[in-house]
KELO-956268 format. One record per residue: residue number from 0; x, y, z of N, C-alpha, C in turn. Coordinates in nm, 4 decimals, decimal comma. Each point is the difference from the previous one (the first is absolute). Layout:
<rs>
<r><resi>NUM</resi><n_c1>X</n_c1><n_c2>Y</n_c2><n_c3>Z</n_c3><ca_c1>X</ca_c1><ca_c2>Y</ca_c2><ca_c3>Z</ca_c3><c_c1>X</c_c1><c_c2>Y</c_c2><c_c3>Z</c_c3></r>
...
</rs>
This chain:
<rs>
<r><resi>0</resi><n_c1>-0,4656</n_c1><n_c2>-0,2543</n_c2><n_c3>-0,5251</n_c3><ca_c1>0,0745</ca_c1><ca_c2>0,0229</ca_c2><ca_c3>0,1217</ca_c3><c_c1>-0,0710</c_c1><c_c2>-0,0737</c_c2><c_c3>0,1135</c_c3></r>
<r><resi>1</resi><n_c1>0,1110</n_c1><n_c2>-0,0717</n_c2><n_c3>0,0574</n_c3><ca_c1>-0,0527</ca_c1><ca_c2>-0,0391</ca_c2><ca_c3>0,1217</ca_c3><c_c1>0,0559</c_c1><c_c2>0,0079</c_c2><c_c3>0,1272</c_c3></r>
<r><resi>2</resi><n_c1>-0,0906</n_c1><n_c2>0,0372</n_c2><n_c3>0,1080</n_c3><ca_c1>0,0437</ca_c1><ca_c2>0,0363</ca_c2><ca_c3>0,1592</ca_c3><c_c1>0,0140</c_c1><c_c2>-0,0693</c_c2><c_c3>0,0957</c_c3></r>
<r><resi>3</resi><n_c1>0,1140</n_c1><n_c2>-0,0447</n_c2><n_c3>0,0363</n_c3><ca_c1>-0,0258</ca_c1><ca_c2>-0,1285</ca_c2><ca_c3>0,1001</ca_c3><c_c1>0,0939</c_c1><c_c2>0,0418</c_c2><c_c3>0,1486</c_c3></r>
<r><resi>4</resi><n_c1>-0,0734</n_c1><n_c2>-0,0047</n_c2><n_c3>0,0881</n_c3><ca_c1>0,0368</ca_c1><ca_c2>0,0804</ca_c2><ca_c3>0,1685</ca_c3><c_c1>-0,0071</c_c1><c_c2>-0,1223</c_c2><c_c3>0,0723</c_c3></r>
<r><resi>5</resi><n_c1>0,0649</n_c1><n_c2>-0,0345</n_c2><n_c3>0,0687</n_c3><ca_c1>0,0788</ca_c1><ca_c2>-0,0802</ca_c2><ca_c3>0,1202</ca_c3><c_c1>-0,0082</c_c1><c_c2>-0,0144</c_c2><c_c3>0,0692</c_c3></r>
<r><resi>6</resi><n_c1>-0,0749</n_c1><n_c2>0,0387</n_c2><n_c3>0,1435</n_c3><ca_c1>-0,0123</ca_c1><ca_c2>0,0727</ca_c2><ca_c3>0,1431</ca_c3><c_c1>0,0437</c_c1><c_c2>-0,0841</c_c2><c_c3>0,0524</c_c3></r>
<r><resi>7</resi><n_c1>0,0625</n_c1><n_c2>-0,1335</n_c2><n_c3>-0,0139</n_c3><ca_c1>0,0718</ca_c1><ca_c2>-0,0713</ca_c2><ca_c3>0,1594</ca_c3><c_c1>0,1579</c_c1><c_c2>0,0176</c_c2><c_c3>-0,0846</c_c3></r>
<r><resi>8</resi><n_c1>0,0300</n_c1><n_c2>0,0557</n_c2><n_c3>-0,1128</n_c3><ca_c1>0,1539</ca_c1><ca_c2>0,0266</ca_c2><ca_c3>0,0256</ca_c3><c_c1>0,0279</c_c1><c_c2>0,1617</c_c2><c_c3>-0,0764</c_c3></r>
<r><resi>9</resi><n_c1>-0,1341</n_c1><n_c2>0,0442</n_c2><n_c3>-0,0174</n_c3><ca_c1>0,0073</ca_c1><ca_c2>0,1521</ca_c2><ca_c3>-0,0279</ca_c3><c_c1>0,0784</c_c1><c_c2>0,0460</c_c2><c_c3>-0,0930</c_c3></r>
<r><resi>10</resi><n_c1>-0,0547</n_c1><n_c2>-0,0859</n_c2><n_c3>-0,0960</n_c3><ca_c1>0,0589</ca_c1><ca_c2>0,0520</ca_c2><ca_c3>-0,1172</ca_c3><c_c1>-0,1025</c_c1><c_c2>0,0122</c_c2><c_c3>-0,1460</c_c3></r>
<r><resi>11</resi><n_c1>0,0146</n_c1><n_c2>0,0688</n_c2><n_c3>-0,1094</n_c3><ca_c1>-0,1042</ca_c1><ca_c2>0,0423</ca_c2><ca_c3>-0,0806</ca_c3><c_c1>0,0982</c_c1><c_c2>-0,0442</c_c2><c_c3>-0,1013</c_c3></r>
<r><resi>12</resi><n_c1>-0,0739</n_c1><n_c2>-0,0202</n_c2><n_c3>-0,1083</n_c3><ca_c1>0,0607</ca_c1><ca_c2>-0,0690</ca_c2><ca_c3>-0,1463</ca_c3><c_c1>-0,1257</c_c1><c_c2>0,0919</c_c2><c_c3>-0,1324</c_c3></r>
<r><resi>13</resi><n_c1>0,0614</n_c1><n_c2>0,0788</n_c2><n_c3>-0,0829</n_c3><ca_c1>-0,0728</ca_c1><ca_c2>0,0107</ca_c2><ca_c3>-0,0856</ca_c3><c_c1>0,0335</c_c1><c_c2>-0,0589</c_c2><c_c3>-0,1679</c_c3></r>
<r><resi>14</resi><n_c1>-0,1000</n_c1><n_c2>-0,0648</n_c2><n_c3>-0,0576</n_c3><ca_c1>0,1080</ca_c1><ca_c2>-0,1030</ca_c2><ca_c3>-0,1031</ca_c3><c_c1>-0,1134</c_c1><c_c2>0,1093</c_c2><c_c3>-0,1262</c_c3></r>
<r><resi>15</resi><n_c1>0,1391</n_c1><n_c2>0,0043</n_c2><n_c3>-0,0633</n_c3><ca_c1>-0,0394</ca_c1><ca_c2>0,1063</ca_c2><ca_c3>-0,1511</ca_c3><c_c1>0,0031</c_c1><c_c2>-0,0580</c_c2><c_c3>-0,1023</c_c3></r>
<r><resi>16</resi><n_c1>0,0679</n_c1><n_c2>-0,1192</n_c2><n_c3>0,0504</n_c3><ca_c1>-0,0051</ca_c1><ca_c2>-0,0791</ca_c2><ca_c3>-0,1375</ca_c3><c_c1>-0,0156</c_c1><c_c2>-0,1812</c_c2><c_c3>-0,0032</c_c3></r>
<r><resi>17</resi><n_c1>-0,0148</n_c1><n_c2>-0,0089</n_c2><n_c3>-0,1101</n_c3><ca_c1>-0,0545</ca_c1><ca_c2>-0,1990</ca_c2><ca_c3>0,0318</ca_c3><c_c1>0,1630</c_c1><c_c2>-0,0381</c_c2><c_c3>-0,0093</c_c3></r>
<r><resi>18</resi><n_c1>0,1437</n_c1><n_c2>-0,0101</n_c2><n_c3>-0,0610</n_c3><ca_c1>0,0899</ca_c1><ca_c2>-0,0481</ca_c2><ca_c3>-0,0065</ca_c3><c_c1>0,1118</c_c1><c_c2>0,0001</c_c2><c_c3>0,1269</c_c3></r>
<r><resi>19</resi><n_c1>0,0624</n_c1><n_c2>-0,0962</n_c2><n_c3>0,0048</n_c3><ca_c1>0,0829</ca_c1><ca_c2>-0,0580</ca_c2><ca_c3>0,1705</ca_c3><c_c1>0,0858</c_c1><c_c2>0,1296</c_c2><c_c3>-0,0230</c_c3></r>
<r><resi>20</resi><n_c1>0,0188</n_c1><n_c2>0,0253</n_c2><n_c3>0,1069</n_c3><ca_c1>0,1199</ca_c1><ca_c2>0,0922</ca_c2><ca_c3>0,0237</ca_c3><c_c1>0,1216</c_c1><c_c2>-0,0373</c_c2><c_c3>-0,0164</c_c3></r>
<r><resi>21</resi><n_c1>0,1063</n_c1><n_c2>0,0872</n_c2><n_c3>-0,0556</n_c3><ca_c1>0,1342</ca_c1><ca_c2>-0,0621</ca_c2><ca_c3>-0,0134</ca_c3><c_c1>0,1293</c_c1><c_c2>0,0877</c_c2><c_c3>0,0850</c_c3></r>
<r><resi>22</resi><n_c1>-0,0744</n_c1><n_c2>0,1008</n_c2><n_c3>0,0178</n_c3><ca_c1>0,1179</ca_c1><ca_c2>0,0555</ca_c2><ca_c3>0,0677</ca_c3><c_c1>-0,0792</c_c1><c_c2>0,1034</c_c2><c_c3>0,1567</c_c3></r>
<r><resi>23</resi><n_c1>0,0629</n_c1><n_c2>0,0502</n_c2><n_c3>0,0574</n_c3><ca_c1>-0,0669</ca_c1><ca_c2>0,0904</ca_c2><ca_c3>0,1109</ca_c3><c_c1>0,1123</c_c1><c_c2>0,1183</c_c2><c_c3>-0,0279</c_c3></r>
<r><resi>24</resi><n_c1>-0,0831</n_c1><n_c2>0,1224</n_c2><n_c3>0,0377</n_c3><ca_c1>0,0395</ca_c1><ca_c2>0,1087</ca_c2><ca_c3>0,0435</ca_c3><c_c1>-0,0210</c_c1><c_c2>0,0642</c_c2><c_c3>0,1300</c_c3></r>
<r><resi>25</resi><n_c1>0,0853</n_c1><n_c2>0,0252</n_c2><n_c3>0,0988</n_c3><ca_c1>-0,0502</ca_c1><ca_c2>0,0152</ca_c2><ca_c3>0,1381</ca_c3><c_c1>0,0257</c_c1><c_c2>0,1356</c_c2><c_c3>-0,0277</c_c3></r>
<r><resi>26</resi><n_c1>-0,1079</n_c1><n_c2>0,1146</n_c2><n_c3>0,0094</n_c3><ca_c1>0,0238</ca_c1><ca_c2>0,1354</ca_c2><ca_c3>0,0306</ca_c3><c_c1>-0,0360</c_c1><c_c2>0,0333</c_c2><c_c3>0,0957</c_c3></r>
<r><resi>27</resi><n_c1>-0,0179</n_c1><n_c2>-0,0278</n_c2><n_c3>0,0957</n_c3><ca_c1>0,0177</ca_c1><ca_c2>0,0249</ca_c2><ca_c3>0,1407</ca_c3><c_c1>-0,0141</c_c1><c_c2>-0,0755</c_c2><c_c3>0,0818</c_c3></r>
<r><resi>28</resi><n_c1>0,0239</n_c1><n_c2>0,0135</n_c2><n_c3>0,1685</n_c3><ca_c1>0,0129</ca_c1><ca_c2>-0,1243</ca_c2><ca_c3>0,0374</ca_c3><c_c1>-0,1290</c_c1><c_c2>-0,0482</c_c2><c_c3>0,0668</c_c3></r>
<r><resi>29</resi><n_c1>-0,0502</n_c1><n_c2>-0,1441</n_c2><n_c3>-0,0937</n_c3><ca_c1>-0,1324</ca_c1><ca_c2>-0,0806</ca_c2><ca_c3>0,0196</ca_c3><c_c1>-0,0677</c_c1><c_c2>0,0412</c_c2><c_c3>-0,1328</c_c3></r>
<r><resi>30</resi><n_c1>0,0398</n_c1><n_c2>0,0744</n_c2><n_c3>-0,0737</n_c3><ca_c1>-0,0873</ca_c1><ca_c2>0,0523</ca_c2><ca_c3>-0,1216</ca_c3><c_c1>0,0716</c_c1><c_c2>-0,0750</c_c2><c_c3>-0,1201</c_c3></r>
<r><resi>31</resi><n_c1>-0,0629</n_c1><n_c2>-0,1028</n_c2><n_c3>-0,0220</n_c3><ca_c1>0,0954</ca_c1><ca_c2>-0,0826</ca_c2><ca_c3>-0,1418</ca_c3><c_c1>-0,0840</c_c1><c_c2>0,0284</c_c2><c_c3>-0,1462</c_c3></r>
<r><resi>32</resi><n_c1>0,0404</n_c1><n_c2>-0,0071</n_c2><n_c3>-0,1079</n_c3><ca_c1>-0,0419</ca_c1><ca_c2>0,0073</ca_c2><ca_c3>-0,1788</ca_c3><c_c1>0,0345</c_c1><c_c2>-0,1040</c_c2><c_c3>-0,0059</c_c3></r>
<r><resi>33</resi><n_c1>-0,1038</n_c1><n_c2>-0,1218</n_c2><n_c3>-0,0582</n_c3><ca_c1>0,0353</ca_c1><ca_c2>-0,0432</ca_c2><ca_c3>-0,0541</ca_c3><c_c1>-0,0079</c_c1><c_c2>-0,0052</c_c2><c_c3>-0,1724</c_c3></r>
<r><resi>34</resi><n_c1>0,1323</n_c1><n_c2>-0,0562</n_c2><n_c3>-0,0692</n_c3><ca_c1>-0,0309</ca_c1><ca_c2>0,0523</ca_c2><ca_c3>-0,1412</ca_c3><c_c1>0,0266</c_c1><c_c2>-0,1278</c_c2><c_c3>-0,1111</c_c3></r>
<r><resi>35</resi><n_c1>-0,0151</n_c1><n_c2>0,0210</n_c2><n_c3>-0,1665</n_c3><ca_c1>0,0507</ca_c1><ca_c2>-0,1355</ca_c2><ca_c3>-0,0506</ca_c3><c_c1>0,1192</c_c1><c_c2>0,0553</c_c2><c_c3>-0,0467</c_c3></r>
<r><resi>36</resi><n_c1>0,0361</n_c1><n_c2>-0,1121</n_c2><n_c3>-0,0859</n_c3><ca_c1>0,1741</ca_c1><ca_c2>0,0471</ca_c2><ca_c3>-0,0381</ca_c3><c_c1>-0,0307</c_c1><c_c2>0,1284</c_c2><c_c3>-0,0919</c_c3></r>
<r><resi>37</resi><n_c1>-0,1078</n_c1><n_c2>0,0169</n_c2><n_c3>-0,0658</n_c3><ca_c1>0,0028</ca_c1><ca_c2>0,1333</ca_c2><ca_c3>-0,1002</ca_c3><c_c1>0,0222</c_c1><c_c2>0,0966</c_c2><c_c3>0,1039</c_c3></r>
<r><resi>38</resi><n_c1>-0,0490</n_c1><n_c2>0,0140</n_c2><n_c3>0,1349</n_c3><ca_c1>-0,0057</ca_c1><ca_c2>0,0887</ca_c2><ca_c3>0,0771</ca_c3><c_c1>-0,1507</c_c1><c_c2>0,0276</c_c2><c_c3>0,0348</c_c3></r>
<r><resi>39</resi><n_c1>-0,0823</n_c1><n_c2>-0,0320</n_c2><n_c3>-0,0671</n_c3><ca_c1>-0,1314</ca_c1><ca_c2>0,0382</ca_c2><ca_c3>0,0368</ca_c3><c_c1>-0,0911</c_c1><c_c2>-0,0393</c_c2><c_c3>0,1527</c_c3></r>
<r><resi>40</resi><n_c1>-0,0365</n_c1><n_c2>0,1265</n_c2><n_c3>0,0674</n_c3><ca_c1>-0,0508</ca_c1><ca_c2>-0,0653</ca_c2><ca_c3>0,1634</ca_c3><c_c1>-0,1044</c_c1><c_c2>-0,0815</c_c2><c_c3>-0,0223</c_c3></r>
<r><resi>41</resi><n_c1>0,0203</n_c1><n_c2>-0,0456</n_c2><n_c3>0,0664</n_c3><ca_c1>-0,1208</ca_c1><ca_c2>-0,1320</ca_c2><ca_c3>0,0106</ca_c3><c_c1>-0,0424</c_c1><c_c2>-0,0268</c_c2><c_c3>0,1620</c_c3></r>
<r><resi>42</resi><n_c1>0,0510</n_c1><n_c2>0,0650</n_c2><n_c3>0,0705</n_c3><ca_c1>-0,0623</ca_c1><ca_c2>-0,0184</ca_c2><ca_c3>0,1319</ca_c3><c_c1>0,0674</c_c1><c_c2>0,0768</c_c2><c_c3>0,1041</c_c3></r>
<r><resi>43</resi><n_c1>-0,0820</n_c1><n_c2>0,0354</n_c2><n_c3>0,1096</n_c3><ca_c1>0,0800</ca_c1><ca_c2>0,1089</ca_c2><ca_c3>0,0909</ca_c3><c_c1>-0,0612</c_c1><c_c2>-0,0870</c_c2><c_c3>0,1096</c_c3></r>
<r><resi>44</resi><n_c1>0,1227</n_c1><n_c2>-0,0165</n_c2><n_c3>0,1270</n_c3><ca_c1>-0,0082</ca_c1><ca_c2>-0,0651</ca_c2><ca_c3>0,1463</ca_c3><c_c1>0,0254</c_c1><c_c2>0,0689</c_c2><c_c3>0,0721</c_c3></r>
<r><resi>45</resi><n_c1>-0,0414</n_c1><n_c2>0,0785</n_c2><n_c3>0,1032</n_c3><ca_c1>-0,0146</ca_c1><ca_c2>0,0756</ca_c2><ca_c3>0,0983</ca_c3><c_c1>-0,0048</c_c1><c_c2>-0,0851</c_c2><c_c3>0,1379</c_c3></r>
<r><resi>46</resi><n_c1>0,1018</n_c1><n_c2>0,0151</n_c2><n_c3>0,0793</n_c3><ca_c1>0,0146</ca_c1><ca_c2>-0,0905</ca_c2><ca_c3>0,1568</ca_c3><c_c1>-0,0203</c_c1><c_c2>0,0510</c_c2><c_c3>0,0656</c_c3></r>
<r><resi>47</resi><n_c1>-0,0291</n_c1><n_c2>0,0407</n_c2><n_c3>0,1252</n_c3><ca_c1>-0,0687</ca_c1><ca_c2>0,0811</ca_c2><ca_c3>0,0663</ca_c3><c_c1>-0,0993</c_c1><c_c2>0,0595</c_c2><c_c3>-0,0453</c_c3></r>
<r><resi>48</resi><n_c1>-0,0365</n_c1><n_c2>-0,0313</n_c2><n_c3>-0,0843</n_c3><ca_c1>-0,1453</ca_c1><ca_c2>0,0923</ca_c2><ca_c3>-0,0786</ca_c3><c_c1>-0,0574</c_c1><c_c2>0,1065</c_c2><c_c3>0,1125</c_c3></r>
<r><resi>49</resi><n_c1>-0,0641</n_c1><n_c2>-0,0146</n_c2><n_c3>0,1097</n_c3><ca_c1>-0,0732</ca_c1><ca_c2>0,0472</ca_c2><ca_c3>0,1034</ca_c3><c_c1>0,0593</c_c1><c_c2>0,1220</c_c2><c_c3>0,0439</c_c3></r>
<r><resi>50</resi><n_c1>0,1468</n_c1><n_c2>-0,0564</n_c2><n_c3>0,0112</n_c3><ca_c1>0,0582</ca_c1><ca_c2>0,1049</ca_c2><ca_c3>0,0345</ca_c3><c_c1>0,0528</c_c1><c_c2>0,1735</c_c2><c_c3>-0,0710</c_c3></r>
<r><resi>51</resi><n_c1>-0,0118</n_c1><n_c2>-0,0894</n_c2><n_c3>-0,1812</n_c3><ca_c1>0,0316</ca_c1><ca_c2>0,0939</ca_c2><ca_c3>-0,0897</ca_c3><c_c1>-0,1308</c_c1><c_c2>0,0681</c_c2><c_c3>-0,0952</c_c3></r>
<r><resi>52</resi><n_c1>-0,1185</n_c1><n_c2>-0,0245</n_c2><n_c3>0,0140</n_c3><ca_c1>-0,1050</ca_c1><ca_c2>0,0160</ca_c2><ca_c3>-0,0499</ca_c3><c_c1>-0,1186</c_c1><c_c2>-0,0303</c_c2><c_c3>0,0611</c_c3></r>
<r><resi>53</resi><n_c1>-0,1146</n_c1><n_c2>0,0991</n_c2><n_c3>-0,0448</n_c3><ca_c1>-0,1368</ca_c1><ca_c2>-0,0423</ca_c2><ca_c3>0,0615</ca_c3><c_c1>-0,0582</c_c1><c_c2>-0,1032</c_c2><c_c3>-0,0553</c_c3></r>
<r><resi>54</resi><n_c1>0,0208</n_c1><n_c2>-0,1041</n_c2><n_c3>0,0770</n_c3><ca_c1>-0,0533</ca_c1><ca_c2>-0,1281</ca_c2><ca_c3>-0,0738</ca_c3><c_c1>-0,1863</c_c1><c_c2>-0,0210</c_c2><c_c3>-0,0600</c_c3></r>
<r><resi>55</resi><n_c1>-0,0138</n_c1><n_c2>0,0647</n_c2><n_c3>0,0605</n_c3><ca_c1>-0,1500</ca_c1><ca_c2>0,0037</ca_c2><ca_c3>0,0030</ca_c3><c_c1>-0,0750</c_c1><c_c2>0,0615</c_c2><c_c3>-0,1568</c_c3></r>
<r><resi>56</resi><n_c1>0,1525</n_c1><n_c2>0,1181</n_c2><n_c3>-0,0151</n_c3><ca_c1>-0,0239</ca_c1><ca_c2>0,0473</ca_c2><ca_c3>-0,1282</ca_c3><c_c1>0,0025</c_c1><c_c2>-0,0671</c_c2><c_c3>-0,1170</c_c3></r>
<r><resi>57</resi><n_c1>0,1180</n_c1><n_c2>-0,0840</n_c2><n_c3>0,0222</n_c3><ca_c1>0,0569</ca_c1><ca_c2>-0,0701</ca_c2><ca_c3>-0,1306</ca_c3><c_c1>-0,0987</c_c1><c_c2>-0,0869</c_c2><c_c3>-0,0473</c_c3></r>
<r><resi>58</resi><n_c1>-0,0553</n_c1><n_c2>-0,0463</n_c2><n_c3>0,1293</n_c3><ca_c1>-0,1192</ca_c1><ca_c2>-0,1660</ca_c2><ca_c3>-0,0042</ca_c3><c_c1>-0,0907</c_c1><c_c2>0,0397</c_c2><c_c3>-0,0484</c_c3></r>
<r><resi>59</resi><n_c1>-0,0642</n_c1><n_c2>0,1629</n_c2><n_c3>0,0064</n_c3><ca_c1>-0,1531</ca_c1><ca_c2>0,0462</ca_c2><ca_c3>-0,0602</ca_c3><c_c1>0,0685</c_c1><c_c2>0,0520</c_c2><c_c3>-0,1127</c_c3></r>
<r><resi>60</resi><n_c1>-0,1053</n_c1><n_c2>-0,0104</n_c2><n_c3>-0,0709</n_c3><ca_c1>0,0201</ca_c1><ca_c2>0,0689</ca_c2><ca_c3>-0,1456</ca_c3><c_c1>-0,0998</c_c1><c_c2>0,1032</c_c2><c_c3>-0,0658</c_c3></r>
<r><resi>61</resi><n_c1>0,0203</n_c1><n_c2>0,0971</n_c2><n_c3>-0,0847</n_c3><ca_c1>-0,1431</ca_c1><ca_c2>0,0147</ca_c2><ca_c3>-0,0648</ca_c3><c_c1>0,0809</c_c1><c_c2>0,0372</c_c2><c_c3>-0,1322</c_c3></r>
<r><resi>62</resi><n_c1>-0,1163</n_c1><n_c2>-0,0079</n_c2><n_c3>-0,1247</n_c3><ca_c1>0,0289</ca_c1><ca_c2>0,0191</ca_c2><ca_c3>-0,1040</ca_c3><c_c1>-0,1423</c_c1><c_c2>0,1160</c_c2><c_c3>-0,0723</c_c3></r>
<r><resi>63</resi><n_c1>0,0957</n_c1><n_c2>0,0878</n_c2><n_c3>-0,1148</n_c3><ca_c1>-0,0317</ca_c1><ca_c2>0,0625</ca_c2><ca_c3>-0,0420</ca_c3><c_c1>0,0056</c_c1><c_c2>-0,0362</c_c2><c_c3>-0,1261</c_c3></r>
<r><resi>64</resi><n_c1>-0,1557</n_c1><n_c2>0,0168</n_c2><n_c3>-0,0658</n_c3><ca_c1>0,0336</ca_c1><ca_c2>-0,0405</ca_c2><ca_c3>-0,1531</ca_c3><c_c1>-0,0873</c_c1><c_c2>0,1192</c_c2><c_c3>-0,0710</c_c3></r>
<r><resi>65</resi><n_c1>0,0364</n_c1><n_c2>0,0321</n_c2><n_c3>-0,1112</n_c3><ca_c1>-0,0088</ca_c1><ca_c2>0,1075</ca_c2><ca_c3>-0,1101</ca_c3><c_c1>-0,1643</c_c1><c_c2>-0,0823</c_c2><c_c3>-0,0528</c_c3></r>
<r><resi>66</resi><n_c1>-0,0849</n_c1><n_c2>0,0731</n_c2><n_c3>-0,0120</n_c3><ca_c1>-0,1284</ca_c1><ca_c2>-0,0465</ca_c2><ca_c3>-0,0554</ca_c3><c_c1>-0,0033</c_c1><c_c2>-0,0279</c_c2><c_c3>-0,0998</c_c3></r>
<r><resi>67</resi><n_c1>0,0845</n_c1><n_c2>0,1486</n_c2><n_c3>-0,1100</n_c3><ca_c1>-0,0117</ca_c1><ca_c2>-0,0544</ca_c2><ca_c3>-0,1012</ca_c3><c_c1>0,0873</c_c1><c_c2>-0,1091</c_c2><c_c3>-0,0973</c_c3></r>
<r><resi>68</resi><n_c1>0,0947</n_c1><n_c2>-0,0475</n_c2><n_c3>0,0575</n_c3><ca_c1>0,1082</ca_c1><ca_c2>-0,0599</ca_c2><ca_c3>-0,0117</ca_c3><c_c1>-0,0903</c_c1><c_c2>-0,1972</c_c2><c_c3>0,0067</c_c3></r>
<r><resi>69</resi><n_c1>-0,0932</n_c1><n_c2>-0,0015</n_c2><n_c3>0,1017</n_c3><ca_c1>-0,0811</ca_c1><ca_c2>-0,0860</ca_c2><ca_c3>0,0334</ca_c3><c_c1>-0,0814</c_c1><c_c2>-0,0171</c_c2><c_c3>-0,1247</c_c3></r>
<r><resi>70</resi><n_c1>-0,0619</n_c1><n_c2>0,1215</n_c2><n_c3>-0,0524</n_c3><ca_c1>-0,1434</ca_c1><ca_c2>0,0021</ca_c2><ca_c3>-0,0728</ca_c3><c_c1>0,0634</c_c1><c_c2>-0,0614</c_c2><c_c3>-0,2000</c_c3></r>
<r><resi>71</resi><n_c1>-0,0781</n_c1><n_c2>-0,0705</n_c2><n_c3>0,0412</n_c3><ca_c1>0,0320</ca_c1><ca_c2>-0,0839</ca_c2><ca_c3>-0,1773</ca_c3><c_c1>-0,0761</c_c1><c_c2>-0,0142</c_c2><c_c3>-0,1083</c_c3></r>
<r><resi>72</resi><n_c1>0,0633</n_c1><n_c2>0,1361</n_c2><n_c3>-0,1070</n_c3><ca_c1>-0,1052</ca_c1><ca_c2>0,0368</ca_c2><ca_c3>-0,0885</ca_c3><c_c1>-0,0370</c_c1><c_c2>-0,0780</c_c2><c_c3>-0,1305</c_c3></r>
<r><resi>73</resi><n_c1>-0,1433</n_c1><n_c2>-0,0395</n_c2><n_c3>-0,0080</n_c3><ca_c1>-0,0668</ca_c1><ca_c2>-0,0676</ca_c2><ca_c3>-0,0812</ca_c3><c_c1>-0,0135</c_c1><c_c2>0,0733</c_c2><c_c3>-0,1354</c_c3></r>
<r><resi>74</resi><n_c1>0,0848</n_c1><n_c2>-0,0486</n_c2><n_c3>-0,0718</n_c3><ca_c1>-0,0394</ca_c1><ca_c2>0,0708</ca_c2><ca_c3>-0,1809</ca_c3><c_c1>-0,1263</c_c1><c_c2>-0,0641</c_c2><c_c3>-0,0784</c_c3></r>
</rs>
């Protein structure tokens, strides 16, 4: 996944997937899906971003990972 924010036309793009988009879904207005012909999302565009979300949030991240899920056992 990747996050890409705009600030001189305020808009946010998150891309879910590596393949071109083929179709859009606008579910609300400035909030587009984009998807491929199977239907699968592959990217969400948010216009006004600023206005519809804490941008600040989206841009930081943190991650949580399972230790033992990490730990790789030697036979």
């Amino acid at each position: 996944m990747k996050v890409h924010y705009d600030n001189e036309i305020d808009a946010l793009y998150i891309k879910l997937g590596t393949k071109k988009p083929e179709g859009v879904i606008e579910i609300s207005e400035g909030i587009n899906i984009d998807t491929t012909s199977e239907g699968k999302i592959i990217g969400i565009e948010i216009l006004d971003a600023s206005k519809k979300i804490d941008i600040k949030t989206i841009l930081s991240y943190s991650l949580e990972l399972d230790k033992k899920s990490l730990t790789q056992k030697i036979a």
